[in-house]
C-alpha positions as CSV (number, residue, x, y, z in Angstrom):
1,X,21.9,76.0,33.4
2,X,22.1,74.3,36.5
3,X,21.3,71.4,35.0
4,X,24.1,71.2,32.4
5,X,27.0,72.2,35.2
6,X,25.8,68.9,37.3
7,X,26.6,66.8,33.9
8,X,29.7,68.4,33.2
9,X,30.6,67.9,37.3
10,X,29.7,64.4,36.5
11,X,31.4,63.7,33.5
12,X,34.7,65.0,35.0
13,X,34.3,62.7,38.6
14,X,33.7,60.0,36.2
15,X,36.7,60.6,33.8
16,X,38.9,60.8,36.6
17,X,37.2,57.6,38.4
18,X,38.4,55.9,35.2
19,X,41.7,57.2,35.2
20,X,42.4,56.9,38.6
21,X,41.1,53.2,38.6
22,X,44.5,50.8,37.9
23,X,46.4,53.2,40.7
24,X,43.5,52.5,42.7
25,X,43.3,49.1,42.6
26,X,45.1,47.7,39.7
27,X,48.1,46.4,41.5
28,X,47.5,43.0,42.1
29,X,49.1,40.2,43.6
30,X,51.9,39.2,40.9
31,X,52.7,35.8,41.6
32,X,48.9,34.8,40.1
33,X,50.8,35.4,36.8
34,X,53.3,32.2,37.4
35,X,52.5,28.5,37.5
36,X,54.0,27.3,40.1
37,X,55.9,23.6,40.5
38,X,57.5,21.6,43.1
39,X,60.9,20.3,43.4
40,X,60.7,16.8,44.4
41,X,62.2,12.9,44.0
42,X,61.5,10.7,41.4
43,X,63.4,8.8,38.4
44,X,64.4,10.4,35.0
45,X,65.6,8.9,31.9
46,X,67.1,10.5,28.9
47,X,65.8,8.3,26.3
48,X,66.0,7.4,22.3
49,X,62.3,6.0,21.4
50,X,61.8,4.5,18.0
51,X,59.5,1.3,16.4
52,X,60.6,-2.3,16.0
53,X,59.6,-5.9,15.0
54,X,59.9,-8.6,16.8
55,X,61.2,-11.8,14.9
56,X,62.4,-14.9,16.3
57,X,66.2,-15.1,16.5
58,X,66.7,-18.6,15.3
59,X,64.6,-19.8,12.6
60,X,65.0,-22.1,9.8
61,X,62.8,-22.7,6.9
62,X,62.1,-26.2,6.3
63,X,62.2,-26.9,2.0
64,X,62.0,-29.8,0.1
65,X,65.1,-31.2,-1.4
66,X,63.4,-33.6,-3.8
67,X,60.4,-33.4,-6.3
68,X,57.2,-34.7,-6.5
69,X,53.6,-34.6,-4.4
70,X,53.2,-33.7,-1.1
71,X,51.8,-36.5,0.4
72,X,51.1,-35.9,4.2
73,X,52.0,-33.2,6.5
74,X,52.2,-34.3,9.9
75,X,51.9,-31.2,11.8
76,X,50.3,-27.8,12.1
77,X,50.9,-23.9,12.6
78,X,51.6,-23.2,16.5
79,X,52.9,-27.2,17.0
80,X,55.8,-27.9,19.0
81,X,58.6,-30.1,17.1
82,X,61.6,-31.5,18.6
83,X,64.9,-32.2,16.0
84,X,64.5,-35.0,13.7
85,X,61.0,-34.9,14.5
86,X,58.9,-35.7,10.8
87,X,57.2,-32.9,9.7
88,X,56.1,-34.3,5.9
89,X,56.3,-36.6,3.4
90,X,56.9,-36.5,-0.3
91,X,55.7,-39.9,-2.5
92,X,58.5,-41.5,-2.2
93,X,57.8,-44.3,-5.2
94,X,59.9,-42.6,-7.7
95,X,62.9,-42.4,-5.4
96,X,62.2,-46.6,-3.8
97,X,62.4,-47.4,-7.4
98,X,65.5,-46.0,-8.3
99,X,67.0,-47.4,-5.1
100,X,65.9,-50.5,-6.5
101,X,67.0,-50.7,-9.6
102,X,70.6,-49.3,-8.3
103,X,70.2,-52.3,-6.0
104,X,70.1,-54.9,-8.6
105,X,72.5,-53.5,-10.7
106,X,75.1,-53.8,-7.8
107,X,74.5,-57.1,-7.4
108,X,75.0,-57.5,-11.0
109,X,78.2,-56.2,-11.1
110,X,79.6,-57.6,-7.8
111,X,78.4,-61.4,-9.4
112,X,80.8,-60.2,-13.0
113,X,83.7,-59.1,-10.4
114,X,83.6,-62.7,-9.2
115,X,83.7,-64.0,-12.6
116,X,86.4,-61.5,-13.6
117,X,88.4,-62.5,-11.0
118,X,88.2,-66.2,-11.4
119,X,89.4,-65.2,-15.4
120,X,92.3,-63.2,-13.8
121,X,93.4,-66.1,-11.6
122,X,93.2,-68.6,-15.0
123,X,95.0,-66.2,-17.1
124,X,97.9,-66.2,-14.5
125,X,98.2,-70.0,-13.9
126,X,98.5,-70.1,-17.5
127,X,101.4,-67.7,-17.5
128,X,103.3,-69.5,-15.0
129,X,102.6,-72.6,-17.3
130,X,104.5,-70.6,-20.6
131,X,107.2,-69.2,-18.5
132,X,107.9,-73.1,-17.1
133,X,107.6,-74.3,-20.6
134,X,109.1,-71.8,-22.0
135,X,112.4,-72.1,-19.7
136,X,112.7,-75.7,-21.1
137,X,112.3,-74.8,-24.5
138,X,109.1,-75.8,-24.8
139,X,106.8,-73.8,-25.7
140,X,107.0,-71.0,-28.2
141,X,107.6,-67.2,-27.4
142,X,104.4,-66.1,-29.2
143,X,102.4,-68.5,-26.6
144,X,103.8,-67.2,-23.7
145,X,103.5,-63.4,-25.0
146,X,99.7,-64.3,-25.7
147,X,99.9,-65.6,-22.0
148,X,101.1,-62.7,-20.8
149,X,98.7,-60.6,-22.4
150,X,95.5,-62.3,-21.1
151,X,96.7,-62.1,-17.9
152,X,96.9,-58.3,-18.0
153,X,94.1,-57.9,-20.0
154,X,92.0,-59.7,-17.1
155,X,93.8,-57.5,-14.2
156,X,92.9,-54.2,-16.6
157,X,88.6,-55.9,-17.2
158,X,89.1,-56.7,-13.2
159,X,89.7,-52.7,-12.7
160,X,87.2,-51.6,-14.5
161,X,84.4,-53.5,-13.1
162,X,85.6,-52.5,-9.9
163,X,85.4,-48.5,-11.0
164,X,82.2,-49.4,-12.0
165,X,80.6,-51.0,-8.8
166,X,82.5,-47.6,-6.6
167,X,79.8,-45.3,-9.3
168,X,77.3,-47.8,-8.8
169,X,77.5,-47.2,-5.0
170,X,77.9,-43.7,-5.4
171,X,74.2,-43.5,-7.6
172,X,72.8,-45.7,-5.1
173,X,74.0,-43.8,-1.9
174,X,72.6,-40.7,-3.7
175,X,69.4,-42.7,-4.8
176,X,68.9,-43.7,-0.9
177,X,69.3,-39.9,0.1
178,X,66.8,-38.7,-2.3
179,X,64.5,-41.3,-0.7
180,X,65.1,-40.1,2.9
181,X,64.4,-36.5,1.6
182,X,61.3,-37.4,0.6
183,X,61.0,-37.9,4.7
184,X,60.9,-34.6,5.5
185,X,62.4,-33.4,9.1
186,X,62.7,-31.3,11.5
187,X,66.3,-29.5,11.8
188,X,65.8,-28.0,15.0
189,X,63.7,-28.0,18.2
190,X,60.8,-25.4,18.0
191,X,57.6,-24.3,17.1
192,X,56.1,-24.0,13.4
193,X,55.2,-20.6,12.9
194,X,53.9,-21.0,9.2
195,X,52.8,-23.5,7.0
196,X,53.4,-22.4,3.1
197,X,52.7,-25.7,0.7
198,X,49.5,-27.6,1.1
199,X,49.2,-31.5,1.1
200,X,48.6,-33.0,-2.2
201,X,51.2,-30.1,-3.3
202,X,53.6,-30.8,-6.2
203,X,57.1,-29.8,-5.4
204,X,59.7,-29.1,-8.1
205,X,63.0,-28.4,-6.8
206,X,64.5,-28.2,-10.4
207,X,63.4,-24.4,-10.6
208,X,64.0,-23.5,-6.9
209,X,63.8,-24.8,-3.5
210,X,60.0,-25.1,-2.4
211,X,59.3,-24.0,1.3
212,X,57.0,-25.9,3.0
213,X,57.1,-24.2,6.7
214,X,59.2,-22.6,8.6
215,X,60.4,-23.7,12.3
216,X,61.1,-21.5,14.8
217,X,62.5,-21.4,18.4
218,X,60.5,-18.6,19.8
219,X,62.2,-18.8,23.5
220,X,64.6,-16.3,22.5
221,X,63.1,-13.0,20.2
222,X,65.2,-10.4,18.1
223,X,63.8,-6.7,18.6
224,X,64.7,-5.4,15.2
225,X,64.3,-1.7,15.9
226,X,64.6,1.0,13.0
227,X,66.1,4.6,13.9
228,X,66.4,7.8,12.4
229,X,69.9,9.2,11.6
230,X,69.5,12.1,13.7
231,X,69.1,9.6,16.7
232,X,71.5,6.9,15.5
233,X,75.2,9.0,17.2
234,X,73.2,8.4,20.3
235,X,73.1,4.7,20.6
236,X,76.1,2.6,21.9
237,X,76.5,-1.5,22.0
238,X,75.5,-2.5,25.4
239,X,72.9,0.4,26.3
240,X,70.4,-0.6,28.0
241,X,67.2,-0.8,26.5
242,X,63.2,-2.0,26.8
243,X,60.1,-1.9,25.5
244,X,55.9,-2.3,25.0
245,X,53.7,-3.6,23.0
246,X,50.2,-2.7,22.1
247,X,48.8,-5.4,24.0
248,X,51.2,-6.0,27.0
249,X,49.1,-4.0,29.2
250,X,52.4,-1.8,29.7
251,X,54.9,-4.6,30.6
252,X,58.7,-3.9,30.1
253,X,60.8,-5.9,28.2
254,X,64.2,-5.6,29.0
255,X,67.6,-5.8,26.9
256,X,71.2,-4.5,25.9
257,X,72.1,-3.1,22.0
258,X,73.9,-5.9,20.3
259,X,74.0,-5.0,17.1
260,X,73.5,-2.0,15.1
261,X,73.7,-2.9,11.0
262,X,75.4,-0.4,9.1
263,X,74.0,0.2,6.0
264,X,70.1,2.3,6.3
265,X,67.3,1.0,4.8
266,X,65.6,5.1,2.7
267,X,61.6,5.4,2.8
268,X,60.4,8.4,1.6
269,X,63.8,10.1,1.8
270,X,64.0,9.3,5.3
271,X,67.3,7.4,6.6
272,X,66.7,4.9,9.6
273,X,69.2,2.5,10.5
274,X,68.7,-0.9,11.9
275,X,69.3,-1.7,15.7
276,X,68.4,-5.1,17.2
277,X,68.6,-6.8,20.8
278,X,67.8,-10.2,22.1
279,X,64.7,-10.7,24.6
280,X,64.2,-13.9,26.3
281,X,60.4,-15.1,26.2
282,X,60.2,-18.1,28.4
283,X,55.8,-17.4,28.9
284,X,55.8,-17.3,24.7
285,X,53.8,-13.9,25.4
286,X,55.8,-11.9,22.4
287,X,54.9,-13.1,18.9
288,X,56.3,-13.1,15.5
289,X,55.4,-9.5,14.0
290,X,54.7,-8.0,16.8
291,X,55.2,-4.1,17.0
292,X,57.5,-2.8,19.9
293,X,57.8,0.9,21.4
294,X,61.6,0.5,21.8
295,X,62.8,2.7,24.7
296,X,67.0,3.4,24.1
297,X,68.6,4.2,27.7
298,X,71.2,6.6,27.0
299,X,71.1,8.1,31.1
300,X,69.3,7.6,34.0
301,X,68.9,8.7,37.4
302,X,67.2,7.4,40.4
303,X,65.7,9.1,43.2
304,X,67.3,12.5,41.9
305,X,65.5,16.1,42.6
306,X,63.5,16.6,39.7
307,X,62.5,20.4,38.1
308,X,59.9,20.5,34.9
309,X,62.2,21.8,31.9
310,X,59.7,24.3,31.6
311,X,61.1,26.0,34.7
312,X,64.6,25.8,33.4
313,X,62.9,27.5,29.9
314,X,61.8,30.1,32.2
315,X,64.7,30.8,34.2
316,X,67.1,31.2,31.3
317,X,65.2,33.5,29.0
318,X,62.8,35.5,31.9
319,X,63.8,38.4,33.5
320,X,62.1,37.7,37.3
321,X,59.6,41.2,38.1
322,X,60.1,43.6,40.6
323,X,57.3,43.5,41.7
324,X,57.3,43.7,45.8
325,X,60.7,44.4,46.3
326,X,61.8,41.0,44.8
327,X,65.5,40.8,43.8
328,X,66.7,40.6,39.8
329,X,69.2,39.0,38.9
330,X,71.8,38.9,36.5
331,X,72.1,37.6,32.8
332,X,70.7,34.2,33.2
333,X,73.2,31.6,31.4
334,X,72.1,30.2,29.0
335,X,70.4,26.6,28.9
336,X,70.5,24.5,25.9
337,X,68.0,21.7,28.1
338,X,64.7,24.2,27.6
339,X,62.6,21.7,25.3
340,X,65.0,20.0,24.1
341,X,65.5,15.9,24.3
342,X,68.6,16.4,26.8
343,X,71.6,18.7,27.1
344,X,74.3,18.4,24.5
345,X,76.2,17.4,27.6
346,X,74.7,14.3,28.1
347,X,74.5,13.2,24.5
348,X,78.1,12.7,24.1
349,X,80.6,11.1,26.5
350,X,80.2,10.5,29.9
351,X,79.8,7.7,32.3
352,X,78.2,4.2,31.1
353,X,75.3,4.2,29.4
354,X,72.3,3.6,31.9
355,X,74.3,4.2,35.2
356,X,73.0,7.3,37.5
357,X,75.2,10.2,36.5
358,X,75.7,12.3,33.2
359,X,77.9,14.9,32.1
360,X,76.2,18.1,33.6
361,X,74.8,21.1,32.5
362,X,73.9,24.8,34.3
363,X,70.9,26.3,34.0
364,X,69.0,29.3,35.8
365,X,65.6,29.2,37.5
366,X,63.4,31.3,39.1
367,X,62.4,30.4,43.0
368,X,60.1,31.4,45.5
369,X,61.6,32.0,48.6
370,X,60.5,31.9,51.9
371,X,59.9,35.4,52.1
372,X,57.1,35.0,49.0
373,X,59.2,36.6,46.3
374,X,60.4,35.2,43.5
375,X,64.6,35.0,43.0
376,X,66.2,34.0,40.5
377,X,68.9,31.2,41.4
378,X,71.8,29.1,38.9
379,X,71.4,25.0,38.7
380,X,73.3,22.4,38.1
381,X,71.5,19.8,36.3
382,X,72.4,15.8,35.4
383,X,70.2,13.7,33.3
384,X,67.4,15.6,31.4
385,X,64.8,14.9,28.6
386,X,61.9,16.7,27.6
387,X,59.6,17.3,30.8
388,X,61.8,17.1,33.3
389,X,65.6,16.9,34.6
390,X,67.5,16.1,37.8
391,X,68.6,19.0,39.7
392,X,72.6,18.3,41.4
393,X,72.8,21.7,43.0
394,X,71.2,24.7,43.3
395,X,67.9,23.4,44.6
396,X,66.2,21.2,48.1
397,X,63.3,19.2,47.9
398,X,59.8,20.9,48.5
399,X,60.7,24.2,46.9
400,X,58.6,25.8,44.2
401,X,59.4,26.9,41.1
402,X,58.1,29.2,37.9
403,X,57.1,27.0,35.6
404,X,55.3,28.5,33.4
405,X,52.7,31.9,32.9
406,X,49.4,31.5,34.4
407,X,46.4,31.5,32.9
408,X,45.6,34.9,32.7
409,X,48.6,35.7,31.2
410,X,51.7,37.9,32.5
411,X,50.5,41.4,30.9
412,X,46.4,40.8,32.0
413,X,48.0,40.2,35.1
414,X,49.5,43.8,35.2
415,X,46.8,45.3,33.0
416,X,43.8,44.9,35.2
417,X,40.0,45.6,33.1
418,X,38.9,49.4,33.3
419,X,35.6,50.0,34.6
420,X,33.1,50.5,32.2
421,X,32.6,54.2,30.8
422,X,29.8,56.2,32.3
């Protein structure tokens, strides 16, 4: 008997041990349920990322203009060619021949204008002869009509072997252009960036235009950057913009949006839109194809107070706790910066692309105060993006901020473990 009312004594201690247990020490400190962050300086950028090519911005490719075998090719891929340089050569016999033969057949032809001239100076002394005879009675007027026709008979054989020497010259000036085609040369000053024919090669032009290299001045590079329509409102001629390559070891490349080509290439049902900006490359470090991480400025600040948007998120949809006689406040506004790429502020109008203000946006976040509780206080904020955005008002340097729940979560944190049951 005495035995069972020490277990039923022990049973109740222990049931109200459990019960009593959070109001005994289940209120603990309620900041460990908030990560904490630190206002402080640094730069921001509210950027437009996409992938681009890089192509030389002038090029030309060299072709041949004549047919026949490639004889010789004087350079090679990665060779530096200044204008008129010679790059190739095409047999030229075919084309030497024809010169040739155009050649003689000029000569031929200016020796018959000299004959037909001579005839043409006869067949006028013998006109003046009729017409003399003829005003003394003479002569007959069938002699000096058949004088008179000679003559202009020679003038008209005198005009046509000189219509026929100006086509002679013409197939001989076009004969000695085919031959210095066969010379093939360089339009521009560069560097040959492919070779595409091979020596011993035979070139017909009569179905196209054989290319036989191309040469390219690679001091200058187009970025030729492909972005998605949902990104393309964003972008105005004369942003600034940069970018990386795989193998630049981070380097930035620096340039302004000249161009933006209106009509979108579609891949896969997806609309991207073609911008391009010149670089300049005077250490020849970027290459033909190379692929670029193309960074679009559309705002930027330097040196500005920085919060992580995560602490905006917070702010504007968290109530702040009670906990400790910390103040609530209000309805927070609402933020449309909490994950997003930047405010719908700063995506339209505004200053200059890439200067150190943007339209601004408000925001709420929670702060702890000097006195260790949190508050909740309204923002101001400039340029955002993603992680993190400039704080104009609201905020100083070295204060802390919710960012985020901690690691044991907001309700462990209240909810601490029950002991275990007897």
């Amino acid at each position: 008997m005495r035995t069972g009312i020490v277990l039923i004594v022990l049973g109740l201690a222990a049931t109200g041990a459990w019960l009593a247990w959070p109001q005994l020490v289940g209120r603990s400190d309620p900041l460990a349920a908030y990560q904490f962050a630190t206002v402080q300086r640094g730069d921001v950028e509210d950027l437009v990322t996409a992938t681009g090519t890089l192509q030389p911005r002038d090029y030309v490719d060299v072709g041949a203009q004549v047919s026949g075998q490639l004889e010789k090719i004087h350079v090679e891929v990665g060779s530096e060619v200044k204008e008129g340089d010679l790059l190739a050569e095409i047999d030229p016999t075919v084309y030497r021949a024809r010169v040739d033969a155009s050649r003689a057949q000029l000569r031929n032809l200016r020796a018959s204008l000299k004959e037909r001239e001579a005839q043409l100076a006869l067949a006028h002394i013998q006109l003046r002869r009729q017409q003399a005879l003829m005003a003394e009675d003479a002569t007959t007027k069938e002699s000096l009509q058949t004088a008179e026709a000679s003559a202009k008979s020679a003038e008209a054989q005198l005009e046509a072997l000189g219509a026929q020497i100006e086509q002679i010259e013409s197939t001989l000036r076009a004969d000695e252009a085919n031959l210095q085609y066969a010379r093939i040369l360089s339009p521009m000053s560069g560097t040959v960036v492919s070779i595409t024919a091979r020596q011993g090669q035979t070139l017909n032009t009569n179905q196209q235009a054989p290319v036989i290299l191309r040469v390219a001045d690679l001091n200058t590079m187009t970025v030729q950057t492909q972005v998605s329509e949902a990104d393309i409102s964003r972008l105005k001629l004369g942003m600034d913009a940069y970018f990386t390559t795989l193998g630049g070891g981070g380097k930035r490349w620096q340039g302004r949006l000249e161009k933006i080509e209106p009509t979108p290439t579609v891949t896969n049902n997806v609309v991207l839109y073609n911008a391009l900006f010149d670089v300049q490359n005077p250490d020849g470090l970027l290459m033909t194809q190379m692929t670029a991480q193309v960074f679009f400025v559309v705002a930027q600040a330097k040196d500005a107070l920085l919060v992580p948007m995560a602490a905006l998120a917070q702010g504007a949809i968290r109530p702040a706790p009670a906990a400790g006689g910390a103040r609530t406040g209000g309805g927070a506004s609402g933020s449309n910066n909490g994950g997003g790429e930047a405010s719908g502020a700063s995506r339209t109008g505004g200053p200059r692309p890439g200067t150190s203000r943007a339209p601004l946006s408000g925001g709420t976040v929670k702060v702890l105060n000097a006195g260790g509780v949190l508050e909740e206080r309204k923002v101001r904020i400039g340029v955002s993006n993603r992680v993190q955005a400039q704080v104009l008002e609201g905020l100083e340097e070295g204060e802390r901020v919710v960012a985020g729940l901690g690691s044991s979560g907001a309700e462990s944190s209240n909810r601490p473990q029950m002991p275990p049951r007897l």
